[in-house]
N, C-alpha and C positions, 0 to 999 in steps of 0.2 A: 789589461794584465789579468791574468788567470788568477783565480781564487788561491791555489795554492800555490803558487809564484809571492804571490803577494806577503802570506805567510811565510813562506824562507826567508824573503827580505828582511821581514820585522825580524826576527829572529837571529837571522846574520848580523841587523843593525846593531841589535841590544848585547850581543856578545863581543864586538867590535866597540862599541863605545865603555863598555864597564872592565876596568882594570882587573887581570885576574888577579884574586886574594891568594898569598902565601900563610900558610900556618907558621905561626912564630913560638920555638921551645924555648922557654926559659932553664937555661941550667945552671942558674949562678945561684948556690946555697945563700950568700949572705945579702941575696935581694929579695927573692921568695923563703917567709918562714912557715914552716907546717902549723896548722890549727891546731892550738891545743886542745886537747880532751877535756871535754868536760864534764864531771862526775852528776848525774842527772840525781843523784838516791836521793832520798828524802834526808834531811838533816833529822839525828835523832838527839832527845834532851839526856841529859844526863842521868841517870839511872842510879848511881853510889850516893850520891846527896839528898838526904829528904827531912827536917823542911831546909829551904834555902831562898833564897834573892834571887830573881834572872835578872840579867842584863834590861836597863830600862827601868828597874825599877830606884825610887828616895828612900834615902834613910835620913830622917832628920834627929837632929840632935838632943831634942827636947818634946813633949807632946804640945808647947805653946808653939814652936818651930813649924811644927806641921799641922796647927791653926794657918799659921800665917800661910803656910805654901798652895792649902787649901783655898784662901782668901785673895790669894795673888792669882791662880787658876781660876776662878771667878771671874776677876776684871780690879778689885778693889785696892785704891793705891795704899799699897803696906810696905812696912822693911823689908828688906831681904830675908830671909830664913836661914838657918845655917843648917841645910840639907845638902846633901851629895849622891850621887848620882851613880848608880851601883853597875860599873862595867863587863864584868864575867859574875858568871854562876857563883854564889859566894854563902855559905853554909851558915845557918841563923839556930839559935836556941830561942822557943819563945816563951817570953817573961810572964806577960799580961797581955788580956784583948779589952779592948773598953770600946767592942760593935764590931763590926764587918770592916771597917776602912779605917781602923787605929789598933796598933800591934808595937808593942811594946820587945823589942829582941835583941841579943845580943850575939855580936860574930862568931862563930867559931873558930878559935886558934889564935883570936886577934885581944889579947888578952886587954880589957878596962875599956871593949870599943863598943857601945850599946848603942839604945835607939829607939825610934817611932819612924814607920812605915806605914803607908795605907796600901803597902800588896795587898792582893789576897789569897792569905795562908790558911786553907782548909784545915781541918781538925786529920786529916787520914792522908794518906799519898795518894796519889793520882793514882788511877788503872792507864798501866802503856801496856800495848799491844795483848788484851788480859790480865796482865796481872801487873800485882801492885811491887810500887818502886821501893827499896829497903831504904826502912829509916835507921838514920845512925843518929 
């Protein structure tokens, strides 16, 4: 058999045995749903508040309170502490500092609701993007 005889063969063989593929459209809206968009920008903090609580940060109830939360974050088995656990950005007057990781403050608007936190609440506001966040 001639060299390229032999080459059409193959070639004839492999398009005779392989099933031609059909493209298949889907146009049923309620089985394909379009990608939602997704907003890529950078999350920015709130800028009208300063000082304040972000999310993630304790307010405990007492400064023996946040002994003990301090102590339980350690490893050391103590009471519970009666701290909670500050979910949205929430506007702080501060009282007293007794060091860098004990702050003494109370809510703003939440009138008789004080505290001890070990945020940390700088003496100035942050610089965003240049310039400084207005303190109310």
């Amino acid at each position: 058999m001639h060299r390229s005889a032999l080459w059409r063969s193959s070639v004839l063989f492999l398009a005779l045995s392989f099933p031609a593929s059909a493209q298949v459209i889907w146009d049923m809206p309620n089985v394909i749903e379009k990608r939602p968009k997704i907003d890529n920008a950078p999350v920015r903090p709130r800028v009208d508040v300063w000082p304040r609580l972000d999310p993630g940060a304790v307010l405990c109830k007492s400064e023996a309170d946040l002994s003990l939360l301090a102590a339980s974050r350690r490893g050391a088995p103590v009471d519970r502490p009666n701290c909670r656990l500050i979910h949205s950005p929430t506007a702080i007057q501060i009282e007293k500092r007794d060091g860098p990781g004990r702050t003494q403050v109370s809510l703003t608007g939440e009138d008789g609701q004080d505290g001890w936190t070990d945020a940390w609440l700088p003496d100035r506001a942050p610089l965003i993007g240049g310039r400084s966040i207005t303190i109310k």
